[in-house]
N, CA, C and O atoms as CSV, one atom per row, in Angstrom:
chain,resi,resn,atom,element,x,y,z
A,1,UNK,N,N,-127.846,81.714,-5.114
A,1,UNK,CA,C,-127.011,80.586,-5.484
A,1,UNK,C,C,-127.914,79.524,-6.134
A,1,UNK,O,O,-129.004,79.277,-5.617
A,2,UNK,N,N,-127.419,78.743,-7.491
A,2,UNK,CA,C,-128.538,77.472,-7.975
A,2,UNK,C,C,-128.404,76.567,-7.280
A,2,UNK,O,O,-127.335,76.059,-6.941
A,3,UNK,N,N,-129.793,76.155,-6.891
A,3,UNK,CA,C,-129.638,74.723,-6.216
A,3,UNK,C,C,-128.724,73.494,-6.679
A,3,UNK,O,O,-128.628,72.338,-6.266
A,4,UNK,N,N,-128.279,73.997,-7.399
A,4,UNK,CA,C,-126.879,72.538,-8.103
A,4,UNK,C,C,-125.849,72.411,-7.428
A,4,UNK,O,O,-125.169,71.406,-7.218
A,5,UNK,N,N,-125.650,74.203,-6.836
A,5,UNK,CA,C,-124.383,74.453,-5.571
A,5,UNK,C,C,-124.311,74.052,-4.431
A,5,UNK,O,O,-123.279,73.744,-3.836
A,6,UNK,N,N,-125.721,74.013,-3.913
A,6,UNK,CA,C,-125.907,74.042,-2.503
A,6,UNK,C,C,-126.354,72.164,-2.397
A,6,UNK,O,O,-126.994,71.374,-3.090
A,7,UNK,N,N,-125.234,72.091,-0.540
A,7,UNK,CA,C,-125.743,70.398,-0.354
A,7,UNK,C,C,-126.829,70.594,0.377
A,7,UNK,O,O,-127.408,71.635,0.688
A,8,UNK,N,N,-127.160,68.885,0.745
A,8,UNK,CA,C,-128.168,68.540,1.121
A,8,UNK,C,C,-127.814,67.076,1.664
A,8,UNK,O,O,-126.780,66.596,1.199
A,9,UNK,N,N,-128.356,66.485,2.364
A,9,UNK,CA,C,-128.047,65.625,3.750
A,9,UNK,C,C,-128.877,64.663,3.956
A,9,UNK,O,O,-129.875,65.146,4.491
A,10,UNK,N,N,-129.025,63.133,3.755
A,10,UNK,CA,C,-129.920,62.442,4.774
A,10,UNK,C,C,-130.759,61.656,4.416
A,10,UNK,O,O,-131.904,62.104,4.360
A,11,UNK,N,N,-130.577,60.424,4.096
A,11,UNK,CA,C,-131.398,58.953,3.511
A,11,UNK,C,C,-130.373,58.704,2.528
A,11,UNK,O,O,-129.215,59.053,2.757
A,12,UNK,N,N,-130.678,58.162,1.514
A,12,UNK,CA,C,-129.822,57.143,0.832
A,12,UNK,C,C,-128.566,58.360,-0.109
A,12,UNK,O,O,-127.335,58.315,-0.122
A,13,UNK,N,N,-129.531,59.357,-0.808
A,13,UNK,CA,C,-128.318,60.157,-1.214
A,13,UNK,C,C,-128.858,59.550,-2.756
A,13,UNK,O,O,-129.109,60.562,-3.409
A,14,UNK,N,N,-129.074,58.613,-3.410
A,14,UNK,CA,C,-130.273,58.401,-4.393
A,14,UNK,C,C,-131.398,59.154,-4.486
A,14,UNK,O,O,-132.222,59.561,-3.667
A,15,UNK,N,N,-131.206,59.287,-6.087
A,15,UNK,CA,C,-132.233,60.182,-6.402
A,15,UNK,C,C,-132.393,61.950,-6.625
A,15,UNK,O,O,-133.200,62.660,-7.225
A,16,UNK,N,N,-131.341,62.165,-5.915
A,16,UNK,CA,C,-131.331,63.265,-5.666
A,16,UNK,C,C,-130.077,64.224,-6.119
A,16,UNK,O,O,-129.232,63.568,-6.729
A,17,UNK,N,N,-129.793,65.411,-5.993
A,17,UNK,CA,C,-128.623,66.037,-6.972
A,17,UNK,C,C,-128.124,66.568,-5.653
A,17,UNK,O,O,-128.774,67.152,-4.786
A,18,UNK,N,N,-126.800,66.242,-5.666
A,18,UNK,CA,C,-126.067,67.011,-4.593
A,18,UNK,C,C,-126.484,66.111,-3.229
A,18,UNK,O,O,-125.793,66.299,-2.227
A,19,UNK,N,N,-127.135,65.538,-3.185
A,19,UNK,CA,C,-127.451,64.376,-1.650
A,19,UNK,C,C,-126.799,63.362,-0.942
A,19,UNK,O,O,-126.840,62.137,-1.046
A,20,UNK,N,N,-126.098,64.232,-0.088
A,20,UNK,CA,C,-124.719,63.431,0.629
A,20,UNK,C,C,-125.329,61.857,1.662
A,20,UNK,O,O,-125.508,62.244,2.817
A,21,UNK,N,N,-125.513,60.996,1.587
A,21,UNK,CA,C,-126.495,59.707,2.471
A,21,UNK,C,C,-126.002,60.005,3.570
A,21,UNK,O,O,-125.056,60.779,3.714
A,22,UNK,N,N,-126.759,59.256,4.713
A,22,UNK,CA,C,-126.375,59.893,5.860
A,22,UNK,C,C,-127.506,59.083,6.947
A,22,UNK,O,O,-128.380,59.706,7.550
A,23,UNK,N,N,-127.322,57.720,7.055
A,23,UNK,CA,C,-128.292,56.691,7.925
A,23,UNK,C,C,-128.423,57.233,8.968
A,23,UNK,O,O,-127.707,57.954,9.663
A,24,UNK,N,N,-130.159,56.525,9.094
A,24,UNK,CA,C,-130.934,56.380,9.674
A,24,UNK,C,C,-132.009,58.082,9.605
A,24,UNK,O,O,-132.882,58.371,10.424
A,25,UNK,N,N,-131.755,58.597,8.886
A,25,UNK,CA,C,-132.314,60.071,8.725
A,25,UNK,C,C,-133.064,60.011,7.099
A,25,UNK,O,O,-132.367,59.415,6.277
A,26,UNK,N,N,-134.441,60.582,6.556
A,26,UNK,CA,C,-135.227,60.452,5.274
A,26,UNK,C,C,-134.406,61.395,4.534
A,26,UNK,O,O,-133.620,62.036,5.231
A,27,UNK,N,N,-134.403,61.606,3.414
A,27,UNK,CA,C,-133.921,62.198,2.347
A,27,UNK,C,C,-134.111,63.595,2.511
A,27,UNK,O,O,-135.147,64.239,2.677
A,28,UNK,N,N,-132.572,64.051,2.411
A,28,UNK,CA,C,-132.768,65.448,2.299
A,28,UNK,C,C,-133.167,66.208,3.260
A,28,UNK,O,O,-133.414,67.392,3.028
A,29,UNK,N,N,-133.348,65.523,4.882
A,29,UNK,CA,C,-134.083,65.684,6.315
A,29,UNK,C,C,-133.022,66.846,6.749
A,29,UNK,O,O,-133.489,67.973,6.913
A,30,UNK,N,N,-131.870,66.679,6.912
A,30,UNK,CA,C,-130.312,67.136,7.660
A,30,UNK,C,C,-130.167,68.344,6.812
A,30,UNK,O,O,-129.725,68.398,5.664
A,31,UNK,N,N,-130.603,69.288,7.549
A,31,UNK,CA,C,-130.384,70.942,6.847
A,31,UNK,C,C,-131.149,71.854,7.323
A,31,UNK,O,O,-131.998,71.772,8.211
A,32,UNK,N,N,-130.620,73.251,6.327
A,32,UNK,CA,C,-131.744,74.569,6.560
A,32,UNK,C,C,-133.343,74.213,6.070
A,32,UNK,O,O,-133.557,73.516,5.078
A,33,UNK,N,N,-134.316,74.730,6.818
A,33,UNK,CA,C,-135.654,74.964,6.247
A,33,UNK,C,C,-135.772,76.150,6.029
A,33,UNK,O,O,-135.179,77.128,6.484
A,34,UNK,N,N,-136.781,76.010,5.114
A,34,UNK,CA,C,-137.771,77.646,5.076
A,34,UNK,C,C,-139.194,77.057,5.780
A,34,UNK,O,O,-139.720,75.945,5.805
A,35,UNK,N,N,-139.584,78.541,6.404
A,35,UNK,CA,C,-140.713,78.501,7.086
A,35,UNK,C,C,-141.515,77.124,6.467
A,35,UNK,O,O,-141.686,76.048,7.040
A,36,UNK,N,N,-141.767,77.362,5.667
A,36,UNK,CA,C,-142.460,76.324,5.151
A,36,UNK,C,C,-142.128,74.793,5.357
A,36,UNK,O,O,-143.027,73.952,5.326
A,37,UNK,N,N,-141.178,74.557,5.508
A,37,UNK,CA,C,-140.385,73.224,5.737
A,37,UNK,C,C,-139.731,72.156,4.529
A,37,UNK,O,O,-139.442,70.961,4.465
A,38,UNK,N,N,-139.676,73.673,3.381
A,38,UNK,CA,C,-139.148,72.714,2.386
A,38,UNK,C,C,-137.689,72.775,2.510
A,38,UNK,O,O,-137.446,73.926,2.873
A,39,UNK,N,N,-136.443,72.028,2.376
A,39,UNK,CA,C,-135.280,72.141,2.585
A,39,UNK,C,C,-134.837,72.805,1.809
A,39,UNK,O,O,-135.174,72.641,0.636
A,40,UNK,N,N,-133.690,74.050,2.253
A,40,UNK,CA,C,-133.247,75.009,1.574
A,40,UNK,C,C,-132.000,74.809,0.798
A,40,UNK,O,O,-131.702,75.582,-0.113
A,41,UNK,N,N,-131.249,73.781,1.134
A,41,UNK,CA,C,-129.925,73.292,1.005
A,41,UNK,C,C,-128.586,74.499,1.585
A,41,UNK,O,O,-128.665,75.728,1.578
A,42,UNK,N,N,-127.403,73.624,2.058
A,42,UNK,CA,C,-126.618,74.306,2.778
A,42,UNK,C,C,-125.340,74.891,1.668
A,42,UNK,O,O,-125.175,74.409,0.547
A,43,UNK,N,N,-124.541,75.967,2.220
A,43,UNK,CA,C,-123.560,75.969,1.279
A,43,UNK,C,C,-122.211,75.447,1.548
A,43,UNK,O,O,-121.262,75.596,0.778
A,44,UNK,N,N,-122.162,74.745,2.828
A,44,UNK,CA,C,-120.970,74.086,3.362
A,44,UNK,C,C,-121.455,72.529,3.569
A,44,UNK,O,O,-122.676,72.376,3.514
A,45,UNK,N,N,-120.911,71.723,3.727
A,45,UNK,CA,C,-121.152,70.559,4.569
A,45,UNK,C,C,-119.801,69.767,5.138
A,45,UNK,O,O,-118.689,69.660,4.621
A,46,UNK,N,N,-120.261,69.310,6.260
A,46,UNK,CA,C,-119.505,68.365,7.416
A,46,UNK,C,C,-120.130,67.035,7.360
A,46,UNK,O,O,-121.354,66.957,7.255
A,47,UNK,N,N,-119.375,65.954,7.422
A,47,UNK,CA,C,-119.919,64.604,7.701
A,47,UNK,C,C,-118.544,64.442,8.116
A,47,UNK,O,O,-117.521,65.052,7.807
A,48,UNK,N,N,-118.860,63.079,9.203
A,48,UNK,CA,C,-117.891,62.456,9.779
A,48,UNK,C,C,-118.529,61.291,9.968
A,48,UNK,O,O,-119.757,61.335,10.041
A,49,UNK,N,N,-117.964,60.227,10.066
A,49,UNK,CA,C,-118.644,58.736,10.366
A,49,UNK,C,C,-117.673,57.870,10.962
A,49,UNK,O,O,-116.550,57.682,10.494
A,50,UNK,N,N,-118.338,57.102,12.483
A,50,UNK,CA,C,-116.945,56.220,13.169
A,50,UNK,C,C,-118.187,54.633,13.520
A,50,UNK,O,O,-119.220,54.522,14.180
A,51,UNK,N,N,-117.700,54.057,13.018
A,51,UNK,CA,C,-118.555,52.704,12.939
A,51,UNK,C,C,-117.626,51.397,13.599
A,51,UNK,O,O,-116.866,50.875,12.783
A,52,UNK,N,N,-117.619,50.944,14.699
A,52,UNK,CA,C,-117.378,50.168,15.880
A,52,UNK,C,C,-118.640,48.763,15.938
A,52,UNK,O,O,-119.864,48.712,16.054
A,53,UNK,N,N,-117.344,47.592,15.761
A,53,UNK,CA,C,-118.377,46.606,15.687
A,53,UNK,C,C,-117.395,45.490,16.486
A,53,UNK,O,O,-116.249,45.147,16.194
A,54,UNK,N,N,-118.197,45.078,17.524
A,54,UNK,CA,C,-117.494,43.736,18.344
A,54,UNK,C,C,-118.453,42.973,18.516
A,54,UNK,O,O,-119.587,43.451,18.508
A,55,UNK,N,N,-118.214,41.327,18.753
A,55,UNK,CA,C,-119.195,40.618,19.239
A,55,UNK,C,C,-119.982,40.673,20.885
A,55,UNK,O,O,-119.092,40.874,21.712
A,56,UNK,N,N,-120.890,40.595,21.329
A,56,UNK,CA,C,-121.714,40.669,22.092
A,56,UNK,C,C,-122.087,39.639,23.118
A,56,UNK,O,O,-122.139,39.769,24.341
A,57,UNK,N,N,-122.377,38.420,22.253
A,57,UNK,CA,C,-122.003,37.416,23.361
A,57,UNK,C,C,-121.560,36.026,21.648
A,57,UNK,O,O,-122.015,35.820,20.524
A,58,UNK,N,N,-120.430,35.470,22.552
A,58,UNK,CA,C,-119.992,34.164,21.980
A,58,UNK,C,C,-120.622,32.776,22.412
A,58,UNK,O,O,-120.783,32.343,23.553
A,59,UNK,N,N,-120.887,32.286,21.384
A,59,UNK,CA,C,-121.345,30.780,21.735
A,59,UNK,C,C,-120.256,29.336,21.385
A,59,UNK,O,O,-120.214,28.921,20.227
A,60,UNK,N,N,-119.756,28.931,22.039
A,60,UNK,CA,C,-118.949,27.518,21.549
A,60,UNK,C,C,-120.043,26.177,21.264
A,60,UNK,O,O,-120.988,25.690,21.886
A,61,UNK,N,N,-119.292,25.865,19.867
A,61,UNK,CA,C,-119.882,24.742,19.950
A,61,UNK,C,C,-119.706,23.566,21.117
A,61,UNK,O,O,-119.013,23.728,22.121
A,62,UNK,N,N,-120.368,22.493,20.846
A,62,UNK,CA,C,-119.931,21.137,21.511
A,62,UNK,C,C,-118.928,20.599,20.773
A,62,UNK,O,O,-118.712,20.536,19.563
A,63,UNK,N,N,-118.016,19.998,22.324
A,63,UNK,CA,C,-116.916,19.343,21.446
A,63,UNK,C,C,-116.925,18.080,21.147
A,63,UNK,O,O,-117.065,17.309,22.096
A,64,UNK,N,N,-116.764,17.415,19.569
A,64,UNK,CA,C,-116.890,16.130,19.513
A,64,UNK,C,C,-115.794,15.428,19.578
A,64,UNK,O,O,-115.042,15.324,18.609
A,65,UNK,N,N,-115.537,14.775,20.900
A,65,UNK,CA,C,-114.608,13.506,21.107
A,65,UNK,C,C,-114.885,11.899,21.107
A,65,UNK,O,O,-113.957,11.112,21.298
């Protein structure tokens, strides 16, 4: 298969052909290796992403009367 087919996973997804981003992971990290450890690229890919954001602690101002 040409590498144009096959994905690849992991840092910004810049730069690269077929490079799905995928934080907090270096470029192209998220996949098959060959012995060697160069990335082989996959012929399927899955991503899912669930991003949850609340405050932590609240501060009030002073009240001016």
């Amino acid at each position: 298969m040409p590498p144009i087919e096959l994905f690849f996973m992991g840092g910004t997804g810049l730069g690269y052909i077929n490079t799905t981003p995928l934080r907090g992971y270096v470029d192209q990290s998220v996949g098959p290796r060959s012995i060697y450890g160069d990335p082989l690229g996959g012929k399927a890919l899955a991503k899912q992403t669930l991003e949850l954001r609340f405050a932590v602690a609240v501060t009030r101002s002073p009240s001016t009367s």
